[in-house]
C-alpha positions as CSV (number, residue, x, y, z in Angstrom):
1,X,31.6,19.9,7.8
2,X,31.7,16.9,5.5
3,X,34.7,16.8,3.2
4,X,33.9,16.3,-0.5
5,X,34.6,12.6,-2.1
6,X,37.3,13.0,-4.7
7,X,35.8,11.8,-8.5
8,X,37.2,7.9,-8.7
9,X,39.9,7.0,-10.5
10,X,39.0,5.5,-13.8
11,X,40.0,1.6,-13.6
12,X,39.5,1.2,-17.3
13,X,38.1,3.7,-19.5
14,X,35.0,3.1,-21.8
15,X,36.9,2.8,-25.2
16,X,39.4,0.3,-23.2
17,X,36.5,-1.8,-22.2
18,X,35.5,-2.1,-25.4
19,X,38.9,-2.8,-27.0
20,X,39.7,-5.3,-23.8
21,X,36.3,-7.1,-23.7
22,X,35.2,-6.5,-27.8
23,X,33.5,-10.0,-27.5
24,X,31.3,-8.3,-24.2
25,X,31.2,-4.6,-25.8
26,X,29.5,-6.3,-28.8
27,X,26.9,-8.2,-27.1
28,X,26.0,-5.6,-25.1
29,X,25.7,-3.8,-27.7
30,X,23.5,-6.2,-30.0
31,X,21.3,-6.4,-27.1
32,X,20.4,-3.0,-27.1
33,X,19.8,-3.1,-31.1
34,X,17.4,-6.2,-30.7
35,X,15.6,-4.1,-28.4
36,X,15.9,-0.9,-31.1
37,X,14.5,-2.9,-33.5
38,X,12.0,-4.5,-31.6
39,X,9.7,-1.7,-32.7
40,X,9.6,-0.7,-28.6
41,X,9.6,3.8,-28.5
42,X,13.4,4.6,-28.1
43,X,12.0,7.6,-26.3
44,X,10.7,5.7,-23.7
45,X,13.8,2.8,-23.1
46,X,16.2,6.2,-22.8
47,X,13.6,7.8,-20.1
48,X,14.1,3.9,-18.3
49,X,17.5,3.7,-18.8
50,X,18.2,7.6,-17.3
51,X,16.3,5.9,-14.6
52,X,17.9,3.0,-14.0
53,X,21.3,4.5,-14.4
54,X,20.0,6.8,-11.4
55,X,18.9,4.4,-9.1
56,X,22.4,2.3,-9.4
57,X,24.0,5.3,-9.4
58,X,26.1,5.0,-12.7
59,X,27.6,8.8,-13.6
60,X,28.4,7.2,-16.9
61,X,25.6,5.7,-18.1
62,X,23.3,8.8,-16.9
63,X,25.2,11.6,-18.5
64,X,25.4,9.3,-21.5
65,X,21.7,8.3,-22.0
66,X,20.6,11.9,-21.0
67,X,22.8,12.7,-23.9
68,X,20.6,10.6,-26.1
69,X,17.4,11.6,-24.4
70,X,18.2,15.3,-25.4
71,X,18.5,14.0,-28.4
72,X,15.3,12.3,-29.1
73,X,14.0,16.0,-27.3
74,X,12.5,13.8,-24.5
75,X,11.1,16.7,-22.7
76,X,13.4,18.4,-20.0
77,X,10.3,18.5,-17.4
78,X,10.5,14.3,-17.9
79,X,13.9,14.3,-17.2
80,X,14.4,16.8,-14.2
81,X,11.4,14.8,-12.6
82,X,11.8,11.5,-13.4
83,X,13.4,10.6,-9.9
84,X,9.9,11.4,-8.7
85,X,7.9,10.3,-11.9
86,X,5.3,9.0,-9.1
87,X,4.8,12.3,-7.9
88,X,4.8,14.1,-10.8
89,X,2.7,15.1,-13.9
90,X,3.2,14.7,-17.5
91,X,4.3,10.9,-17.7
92,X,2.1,8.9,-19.5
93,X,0.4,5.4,-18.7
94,X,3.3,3.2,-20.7
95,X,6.1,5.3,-18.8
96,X,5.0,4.7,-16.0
97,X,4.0,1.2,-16.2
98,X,7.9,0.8,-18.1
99,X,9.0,2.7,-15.0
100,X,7.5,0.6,-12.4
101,X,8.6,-2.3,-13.8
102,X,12.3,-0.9,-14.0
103,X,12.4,-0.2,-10.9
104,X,11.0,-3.7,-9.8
105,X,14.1,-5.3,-12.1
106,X,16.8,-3.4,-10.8
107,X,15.3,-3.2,-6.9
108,X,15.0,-7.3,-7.2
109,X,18.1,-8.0,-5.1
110,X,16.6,-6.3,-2.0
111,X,12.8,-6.9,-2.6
112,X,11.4,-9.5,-4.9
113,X,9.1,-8.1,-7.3
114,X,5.3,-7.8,-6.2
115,X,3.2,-10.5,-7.7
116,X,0.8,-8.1,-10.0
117,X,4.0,-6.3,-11.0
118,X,4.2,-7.6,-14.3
119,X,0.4,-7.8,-14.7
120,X,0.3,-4.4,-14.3
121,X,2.7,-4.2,-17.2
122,X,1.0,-5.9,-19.4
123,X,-2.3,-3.7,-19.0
124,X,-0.3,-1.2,-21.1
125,X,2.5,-3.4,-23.1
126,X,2.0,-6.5,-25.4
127,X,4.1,-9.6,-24.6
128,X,6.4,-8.7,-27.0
129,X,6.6,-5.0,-25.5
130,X,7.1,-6.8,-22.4
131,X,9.9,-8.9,-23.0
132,X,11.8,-6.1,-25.3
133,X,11.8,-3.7,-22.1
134,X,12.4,-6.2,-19.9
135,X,16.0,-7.0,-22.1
136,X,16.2,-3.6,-22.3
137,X,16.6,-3.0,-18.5
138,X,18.6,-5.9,-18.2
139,X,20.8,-4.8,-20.7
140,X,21.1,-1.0,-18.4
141,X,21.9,-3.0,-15.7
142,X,24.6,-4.8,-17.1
143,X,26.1,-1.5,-18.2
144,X,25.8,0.3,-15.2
145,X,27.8,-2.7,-13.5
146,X,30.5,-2.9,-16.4
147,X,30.5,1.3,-16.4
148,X,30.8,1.8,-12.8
149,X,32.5,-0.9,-11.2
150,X,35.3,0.4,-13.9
151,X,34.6,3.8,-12.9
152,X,34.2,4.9,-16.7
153,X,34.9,9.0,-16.8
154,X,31.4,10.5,-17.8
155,X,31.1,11.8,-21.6
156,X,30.4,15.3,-21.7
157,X,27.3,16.9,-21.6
158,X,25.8,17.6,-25.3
């Protein structure tokens, strides 16, 4: 029988970073209000960043942006299936091009991203659209580095 991992040890807490690294915590955080304001459907950049936060394995940043997506009522079918979005019904044509194309971002140390990958994006998203989700997946990334490489404690569910 496998033994359980013990929850890590918090390095630095979340309101620690921010007070350590202010200068980091605020650009991070004007990053994700460019993309805000960009105009680009909050509901979909928190159904991309829940993904994202999934795939790099961040317990911080998932329980915080399924916070958020509960929220926005993202529907809880979207959420429970989103690990399998490919697979399953009920996600439309921008979610999963936005998706795809997460997926291809945060995947791009192990595989480089296809050649019609963001061609296929664009058949659903502007430029503009393009580049907003592109900074906004960035942007996850960098958190889910920052978050878990500290090992930030997970807010609680809301």
């Amino acid at each position: 029988m496998e033994t359980p991992h013990a929850l890590p040890k918090p390095h630095v807490d979340y309101d620690r970073f921010r007070a350590s690294a202010p200068d980091a915590a605020a650009a991070l955080a004007a990053l994700g209000r460019a993309v805000d304001e960009s105009g680009l459907e909050k509901t979909l950049t928190e159904l991309v960043k829940v993904r994202v936060s999934q795939i790099n394995g961040c317990a911080f940043c998932l329980q915080f942006h399924l916070n958020l997506a509960r929220k926005l009522e993202i529907e809880a079918g979207k959420l429970d299936l989103v690990t399998v979005w490919r697979e399953a019904p009920g996600y439309s044509a921008r979610e999963r091009a936005a998706l795809a194309w997460a997926e291809h971002l945060s995947g791009m140390n192990r595989r480089p991203i296809p050649e019609d990958a963001y061609a296929a994006l664009r058949d659903v998203f502007s430029e503009a659209e393009a580049t907003s989700l592109t900074v906004s997946v960035a942007t996850i990334n960098a958190w889910n580095r920052i978050a878990g490489g500290l090992a930030f404690t997970p807010p609680r569910r809301t």
